[in-house]
C-alpha positions in Angstrom: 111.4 78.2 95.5 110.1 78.0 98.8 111.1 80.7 101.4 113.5 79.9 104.1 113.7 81.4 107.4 116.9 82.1 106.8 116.5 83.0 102.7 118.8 86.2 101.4 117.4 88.5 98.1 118.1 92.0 96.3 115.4 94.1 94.7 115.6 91.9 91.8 115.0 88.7 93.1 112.9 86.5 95.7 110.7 88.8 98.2 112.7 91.8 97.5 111.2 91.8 93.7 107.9 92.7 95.4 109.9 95.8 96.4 110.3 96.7 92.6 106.6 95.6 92.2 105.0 97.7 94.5 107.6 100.6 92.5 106.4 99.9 89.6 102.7 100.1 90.5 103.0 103.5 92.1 105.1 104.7 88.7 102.7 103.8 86.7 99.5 104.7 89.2 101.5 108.5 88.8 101.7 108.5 85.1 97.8 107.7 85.1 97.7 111.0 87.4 96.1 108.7 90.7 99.3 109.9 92.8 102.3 111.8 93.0 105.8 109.6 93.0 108.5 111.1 90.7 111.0 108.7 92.3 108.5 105.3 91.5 109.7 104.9 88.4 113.8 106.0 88.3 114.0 103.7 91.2 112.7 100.7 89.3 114.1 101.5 86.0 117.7 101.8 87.9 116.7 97.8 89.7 116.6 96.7 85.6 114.1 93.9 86.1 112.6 95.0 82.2 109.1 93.6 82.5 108.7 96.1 86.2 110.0 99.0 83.6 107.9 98.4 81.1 105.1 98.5 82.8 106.4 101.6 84.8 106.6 103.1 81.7 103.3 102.4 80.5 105.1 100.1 77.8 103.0 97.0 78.7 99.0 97.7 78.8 96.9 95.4 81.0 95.5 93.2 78.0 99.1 92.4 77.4 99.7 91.2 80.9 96.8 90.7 82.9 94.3 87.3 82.9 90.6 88.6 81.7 88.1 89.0 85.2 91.1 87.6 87.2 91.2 88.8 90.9 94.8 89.8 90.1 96.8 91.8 87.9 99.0 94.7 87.3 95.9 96.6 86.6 94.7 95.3 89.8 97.8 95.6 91.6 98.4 99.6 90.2 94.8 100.3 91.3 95.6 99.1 95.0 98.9 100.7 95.3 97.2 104.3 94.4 94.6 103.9 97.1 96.8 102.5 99.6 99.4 105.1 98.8 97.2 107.7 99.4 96.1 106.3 102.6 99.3 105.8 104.1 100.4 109.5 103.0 97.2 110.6 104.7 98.1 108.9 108.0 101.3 110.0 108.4 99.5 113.8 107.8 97.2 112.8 110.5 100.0 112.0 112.5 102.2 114.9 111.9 99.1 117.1 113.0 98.1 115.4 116.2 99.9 118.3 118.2 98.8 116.7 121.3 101.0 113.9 120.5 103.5 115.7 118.8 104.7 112.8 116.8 108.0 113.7 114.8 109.8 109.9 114.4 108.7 108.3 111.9 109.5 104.7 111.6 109.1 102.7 107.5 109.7 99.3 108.5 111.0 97.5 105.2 111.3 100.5 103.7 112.2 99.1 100.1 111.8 101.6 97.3 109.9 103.9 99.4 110.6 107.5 99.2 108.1 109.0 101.6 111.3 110.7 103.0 111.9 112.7 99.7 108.4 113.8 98.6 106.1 113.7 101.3 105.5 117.5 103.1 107.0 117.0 106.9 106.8 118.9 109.9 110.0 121.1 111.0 112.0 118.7 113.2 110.8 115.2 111.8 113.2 112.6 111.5 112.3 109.6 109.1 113.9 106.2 109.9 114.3 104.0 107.2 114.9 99.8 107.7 115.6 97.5 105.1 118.5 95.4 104.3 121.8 97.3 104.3 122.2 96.8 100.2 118.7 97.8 99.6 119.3 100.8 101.9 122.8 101.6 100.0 121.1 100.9 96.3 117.9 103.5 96.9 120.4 106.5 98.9 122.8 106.2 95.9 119.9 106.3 93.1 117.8 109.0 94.6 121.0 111.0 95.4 122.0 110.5 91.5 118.8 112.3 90.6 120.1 115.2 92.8 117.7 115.2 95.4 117.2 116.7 98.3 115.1 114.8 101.9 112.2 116.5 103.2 112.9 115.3 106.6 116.5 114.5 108.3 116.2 110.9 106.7 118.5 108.1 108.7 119.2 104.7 107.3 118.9 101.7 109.6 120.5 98.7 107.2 119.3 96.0 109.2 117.6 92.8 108.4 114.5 92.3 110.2 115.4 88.8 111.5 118.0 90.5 113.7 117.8 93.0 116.6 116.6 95.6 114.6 115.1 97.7 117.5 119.1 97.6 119.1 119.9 99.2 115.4 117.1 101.8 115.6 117.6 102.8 119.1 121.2 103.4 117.8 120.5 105.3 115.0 119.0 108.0 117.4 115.1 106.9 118.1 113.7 107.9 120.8 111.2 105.0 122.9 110.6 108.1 125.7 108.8 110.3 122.4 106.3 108.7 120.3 106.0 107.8 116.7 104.4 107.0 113.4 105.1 103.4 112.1 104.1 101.9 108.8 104.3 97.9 108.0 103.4 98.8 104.3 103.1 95.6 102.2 105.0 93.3 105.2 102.8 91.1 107.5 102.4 88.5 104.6 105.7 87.8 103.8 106.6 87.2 107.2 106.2 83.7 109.3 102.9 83.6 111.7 105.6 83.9 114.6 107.5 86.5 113.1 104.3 88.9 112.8 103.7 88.2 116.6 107.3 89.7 117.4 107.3 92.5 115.3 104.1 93.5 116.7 105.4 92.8 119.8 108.9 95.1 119.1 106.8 97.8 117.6 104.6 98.0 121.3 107.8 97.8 123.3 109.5 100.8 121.3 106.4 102.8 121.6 105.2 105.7 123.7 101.8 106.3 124.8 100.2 108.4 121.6 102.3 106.1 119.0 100.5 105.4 115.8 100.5 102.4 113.4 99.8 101.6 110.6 99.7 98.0 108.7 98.1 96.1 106.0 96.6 93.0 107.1 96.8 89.7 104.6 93.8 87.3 105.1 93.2 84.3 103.3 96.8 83.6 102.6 96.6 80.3 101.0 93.7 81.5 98.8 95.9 84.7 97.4 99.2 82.4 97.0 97.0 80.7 94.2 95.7 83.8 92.9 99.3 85.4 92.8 100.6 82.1 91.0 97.9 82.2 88.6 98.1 86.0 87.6 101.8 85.9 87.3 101.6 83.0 84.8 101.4 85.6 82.3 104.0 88.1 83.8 106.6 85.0 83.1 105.5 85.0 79.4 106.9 88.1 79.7 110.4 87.9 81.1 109.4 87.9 85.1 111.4 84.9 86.5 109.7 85.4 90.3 106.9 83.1 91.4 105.0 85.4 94.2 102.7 82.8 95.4 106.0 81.5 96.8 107.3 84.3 98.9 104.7 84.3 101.2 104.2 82.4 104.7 100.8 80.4 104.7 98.8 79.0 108.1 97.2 80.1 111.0 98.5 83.8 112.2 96.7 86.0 114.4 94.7 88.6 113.3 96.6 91.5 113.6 93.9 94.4 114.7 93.0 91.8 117.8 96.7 91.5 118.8 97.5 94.8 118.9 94.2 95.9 120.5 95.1 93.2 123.0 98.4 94.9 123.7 96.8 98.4 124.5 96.5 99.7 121.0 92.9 101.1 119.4 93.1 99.5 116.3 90.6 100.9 113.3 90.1 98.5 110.6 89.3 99.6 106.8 88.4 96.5 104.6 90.0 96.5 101.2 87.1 97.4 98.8 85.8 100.0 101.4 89.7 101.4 100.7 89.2 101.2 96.5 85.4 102.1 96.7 86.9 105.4 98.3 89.3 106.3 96.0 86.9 104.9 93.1 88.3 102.1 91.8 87.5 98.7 91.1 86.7 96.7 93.8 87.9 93.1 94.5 85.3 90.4 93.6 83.6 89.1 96.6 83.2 85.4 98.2 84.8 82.7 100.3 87.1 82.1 97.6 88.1 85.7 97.0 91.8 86.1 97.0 92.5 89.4 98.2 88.4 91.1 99.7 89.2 90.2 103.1 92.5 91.8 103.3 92.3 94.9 105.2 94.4 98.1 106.1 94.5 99.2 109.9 95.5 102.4 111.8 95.9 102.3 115.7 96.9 104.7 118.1 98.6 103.2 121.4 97.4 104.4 124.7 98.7 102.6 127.4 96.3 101.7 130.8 98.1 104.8 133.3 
């Protein structure tokens, strides 16, 4: 089904499956020993969607799963989710160090089944808000408390949807718009509406003091990787997945997100997709007009307003 502007979902259904997804990706990207998530794959076997378990588990193998040469996968999907995890990790370690700045909010925008809060290495004095959905926020604090552990940062739950006046609920929780901060939109421009991007965007700059950093991965092409995502989950639904992903997305026109934000005083960087796996040395996304997914790209910018 179609999303709605006004559409509701857990971590088992509709856009918040891709929550479990992504979880399941980075379980199974640690078992392979790519990177270092001991919550991944609790969290997901705890959401119970089996076919995300099993392949957290390693239970499923690609061949099982995966169309051969398709653009899109698990396999595929795992391989991104290790690079792009360890680029995200190693931009909130930039951030953390850039004493000139002295960034110590950190803000996960649709935080899902992130648990940057528990295993990540923070400086003395960071505080980590989290925003998702107040159920989502309820169902990862219970599970990872469960497993008895303990936040590497002062970790504060913002249960807000992002339709609503999320930066009301954040300023409320206790962030600061006079000190500046490290925001991630991990996996979250192309499930929102064209409009939608433009807002948070614009929220993100409003919030943000002069030495702010972002950081964002761009979907291009978004028609082109709503057929790829329908094609490659054909299989998955063999399987037991009852989610159509092609269908959670917003297609048309959006701007490009690097130019708006650059237009808005930011200094975007941009880092295409395949540079990102070439990097980390993993397959690379086939190449073309018609390529789903090659034109994506991931983006840092720091924010230095004109004095």
């Amino acid at each position: 089904m179609a999303r709605s502007d006004d559409d509701t979902w857990d971590l088992a259904t509709s856009v918040g499956a891709t929550a479990t997804m992504v979880a399941a990706g980075r379980a199974r990207a640690t078992k392979d020993e790519l990177i270092d998530d001991r919550f991944a794959e609790p969290l997901v076997r705890a959401v119970g969607v089996d076919f995300f378990t099993r392949w957290a588990n390693a239970e499923l193998d690609a061949a099982d799963v995966d169309e051969p040469g398709a653009p899109w996968g698990m396999q595929r999907m795992t391989d991104l989710l290790a690079a792009r995890t360890r680029y995200i990790d190693a931009f909130f370690a930039d951030a953390q160090q850039d004493e000139a700045a002295g960034i110590r909010q950190v803000v996960i925008l649709a935080s899902g089944l992130d648990a940057r809060g528990y295993r990540l290495a923070w400086a003395p004095g960071t505080t980590v808000f989290e925003i998702d959905q107040p159920e989502v926020i309820e169902f990862k604090t219970t599970t990872i408390e469960a497993l008895g552990a303990k936040p590497t940062a002062e970790v504060r739950a913002v249960a807000v949807d992002l339709r609503h006046d999320w930066p009301s609920a954040l300023k409320r929780a206790g962030f600061d718009t006079g000190q500046p901060a490290a925001w991630a939109a991990e996996g979250l421009l192309g499930f929102l509406p064209p409009d939608a991007q433009d807002r948070l965007l614009d929220n993100i700059t409003a919030l943000s003091a002069d030495g702010s950093r972002l950081v964002a991965e761009v979907f291009l092409n978004t028609g082109c990787n709503q057929n790829a995502l329908n094609g490659a989950s054909q299989r998955w639904r063999d399987h037991g997945l009852d989610v159509v992903l092609g269908d959670l997305g917003f297609p048309g026109e959006r701007n490009d997100a690097a130019t708006y934000l650059a237009d808005r005083g930011w200094q975007p960087v941009r880092t295409p997709l395949n540079q990102l796996l070439a990097d980390n040395g993993l397959p690379q996304q086939p190449d073309g007009d018609d390529a789903p997914f090659a034109k994506n790209y991931y983006c840092t910018a720091v924010l230095h307003q004109a004095g």
